[in-house]
N, C-alpha and C positions, 0 to 999 in steps of 0.2 A: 149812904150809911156813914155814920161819924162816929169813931169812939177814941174813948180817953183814957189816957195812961198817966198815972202819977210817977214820973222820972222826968228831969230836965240833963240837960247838957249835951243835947243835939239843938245847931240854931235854929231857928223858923226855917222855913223850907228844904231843909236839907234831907228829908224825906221825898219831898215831891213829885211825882214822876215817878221813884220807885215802887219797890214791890214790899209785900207783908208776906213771907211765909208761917203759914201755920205749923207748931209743934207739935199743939196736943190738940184737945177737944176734939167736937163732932167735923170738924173742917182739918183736921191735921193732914199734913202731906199736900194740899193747895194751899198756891199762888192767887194771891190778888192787890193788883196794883192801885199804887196811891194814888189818889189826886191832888191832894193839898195835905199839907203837914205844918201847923203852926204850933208855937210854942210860949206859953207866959209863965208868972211868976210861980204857978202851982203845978204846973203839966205841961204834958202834949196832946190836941187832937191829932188824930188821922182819919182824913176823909176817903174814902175809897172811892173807884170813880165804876164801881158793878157793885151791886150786892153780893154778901156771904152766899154759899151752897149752903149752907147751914145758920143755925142762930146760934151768936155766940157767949159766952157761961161765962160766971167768974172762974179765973183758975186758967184759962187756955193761955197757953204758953205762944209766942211767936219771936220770930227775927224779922227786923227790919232792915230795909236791905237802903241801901243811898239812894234817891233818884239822880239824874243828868240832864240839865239843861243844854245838851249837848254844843255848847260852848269849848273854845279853846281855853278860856278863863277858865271856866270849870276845871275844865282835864288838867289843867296846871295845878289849881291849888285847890281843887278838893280830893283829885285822884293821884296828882302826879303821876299822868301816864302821856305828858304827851306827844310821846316816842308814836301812841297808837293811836293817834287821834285822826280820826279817818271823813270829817269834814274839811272844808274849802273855806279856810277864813278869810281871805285874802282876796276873793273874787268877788267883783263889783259887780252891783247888778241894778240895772236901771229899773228906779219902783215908776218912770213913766213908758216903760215899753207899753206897747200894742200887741198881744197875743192874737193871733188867728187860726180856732180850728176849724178847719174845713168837716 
Protein backbone atom coordinates (compact mmCIF):
# COMPACT_ATOMS: atom_id res chain seq x y z
CA UNK A 1 0.00 0.00 0.00
CA UNK A 2 1.44 3.57 -1.02
CA UNK A 3 0.02 6.82 -0.12
CA UNK A 4 0.81 10.38 -0.62
CA UNK A 5 1.21 13.38 1.25
CA UNK A 6 1.51 16.90 -0.10
CA UNK A 7 4.54 18.26 2.34
CA UNK A 8 8.04 18.26 1.25
CA UNK A 9 11.21 18.85 3.32
CA UNK A 10 12.10 15.58 4.55
CA UNK A 11 14.92 14.01 2.04
CA UNK A 12 14.03 10.75 0.05
CA UNK A 13 14.47 8.09 2.28
CA UNK A 14 14.53 9.53 5.39
CA UNK A 15 11.46 7.76 6.30
CA UNK A 16 12.60 4.36 5.33
CA UNK A 17 12.58 1.76 7.56
CA UNK A 18 10.64 3.84 9.93
CA UNK A 19 7.32 3.69 11.47
CA UNK A 20 3.88 5.70 10.59
CA UNK A 21 1.84 6.19 13.73
CA UNK A 22 -1.74 6.77 13.26
CA UNK A 23 -3.51 9.80 15.23
CA UNK A 24 -6.85 9.79 14.11
CA UNK A 25 -9.09 7.66 11.80
CA UNK A 26 -10.25 4.09 11.80
CA UNK A 27 -6.42 3.04 12.38
CA UNK A 28 -5.63 5.45 15.25
CA UNK A 29 -3.50 4.28 18.06
CA UNK A 30 -1.45 1.69 15.31
CA UNK A 31 1.92 1.41 14.33
CA UNK A 32 2.93 0.36 10.78
CA UNK A 33 6.27 0.48 9.32
CA UNK A 34 7.71 2.01 6.35
CA UNK A 35 9.31 0.58 3.57
CA UNK A 36 10.29 3.06 1.26
CA UNK A 37 9.69 6.83 1.47
CA UNK A 38 10.57 8.96 -1.66
CA UNK A 39 10.15 12.39 -2.17
CA UNK A 40 9.82 14.88 -5.46
CA UNK A 41 9.03 18.31 -6.37
CA UNK A 42 5.26 17.95 -5.32
CA UNK A 43 5.25 15.41 -2.27
CA UNK A 44 5.95 12.44 -0.42
CA UNK A 45 5.01 8.78 -1.11
CA UNK A 46 5.05 6.31 1.79
CA UNK A 47 5.13 2.84 1.10
CA UNK A 48 4.34 0.52 3.80
CA UNK A 49 5.70 -2.74 3.79
CA UNK A 50 1.93 -4.58 5.58
CA UNK A 51 -1.29 -3.44 4.88
CA UNK A 52 -3.48 -0.77 6.96
CA UNK A 53 -5.98 -2.84 9.91
CA UNK A 54 -8.13 -0.48 8.39
CA UNK A 55 -8.85 1.77 5.06
CA UNK A 56 -7.62 4.97 5.20
CA UNK A 57 -10.06 8.46 4.77
CA UNK A 58 -9.11 11.82 3.93
CA UNK A 59 -8.49 13.73 7.11
CA UNK A 60 -6.55 10.86 9.24
CA UNK A 61 -3.99 12.53 10.92
CA UNK A 62 -0.41 10.57 11.63
CA UNK A 63 3.40 11.10 12.63
CA UNK A 64 6.01 9.83 11.04
CA UNK A 65 8.70 8.61 12.81
CA UNK A 66 12.72 8.47 11.05
CA UNK A 67 13.71 5.21 9.78
CA UNK A 68 17.65 3.74 10.41
CA UNK A 69 19.77 2.29 8.16
CA UNK A 70 21.45 1.27 11.27
CA UNK A 71 24.70 2.70 10.08
CA UNK A 72 27.37 4.58 12.18
CA UNK A 73 26.96 7.27 9.40
CA UNK A 74 23.53 7.36 10.25
CA UNK A 75 23.60 7.56 14.01
CA UNK A 76 26.18 10.41 13.44
CA UNK A 77 24.47 12.73 11.27
CA UNK A 78 20.90 11.87 11.21
CA UNK A 79 20.45 11.12 14.87
CA UNK A 80 23.50 12.32 16.52
CA UNK A 81 23.42 9.62 18.98
CA UNK A 82 26.53 7.98 18.52
CA UNK A 83 27.39 7.69 22.20
CA UNK A 84 24.50 4.66 21.72
CA UNK A 85 25.15 3.16 18.66
CA UNK A 86 25.12 -0.43 19.54
CA UNK A 87 26.59 -1.94 16.13
CA UNK A 88 30.25 -3.24 15.17
CA UNK A 89 31.47 -1.00 12.51
CA UNK A 90 34.85 -1.70 12.58
CA UNK A 91 34.83 -5.50 12.29
CA UNK A 92 35.98 -7.20 9.18
CA UNK A 93 34.31 -9.92 8.03
CA UNK A 94 35.28 -12.04 5.19
CA UNK A 95 32.29 -12.09 2.25
CA UNK A 96 34.54 -15.48 1.09
CA UNK A 97 34.09 -17.50 4.40
CA UNK A 98 32.68 -21.01 4.17
CA UNK A 99 29.87 -21.52 6.68
CA UNK A 100 28.89 -25.05 7.91
CA UNK A 101 25.91 -26.05 9.55
CA UNK A 102 25.82 -29.45 10.71
Amino acid sequence: LKVRINTTGRPTGWATTGFLAWASGANAGTIIEVKTHTVDGTGESIEFLRPTFNPIAPGDTFNLLAGCDRTLATCRTKFNNVVNFGGFPHLQVDVNANINIA
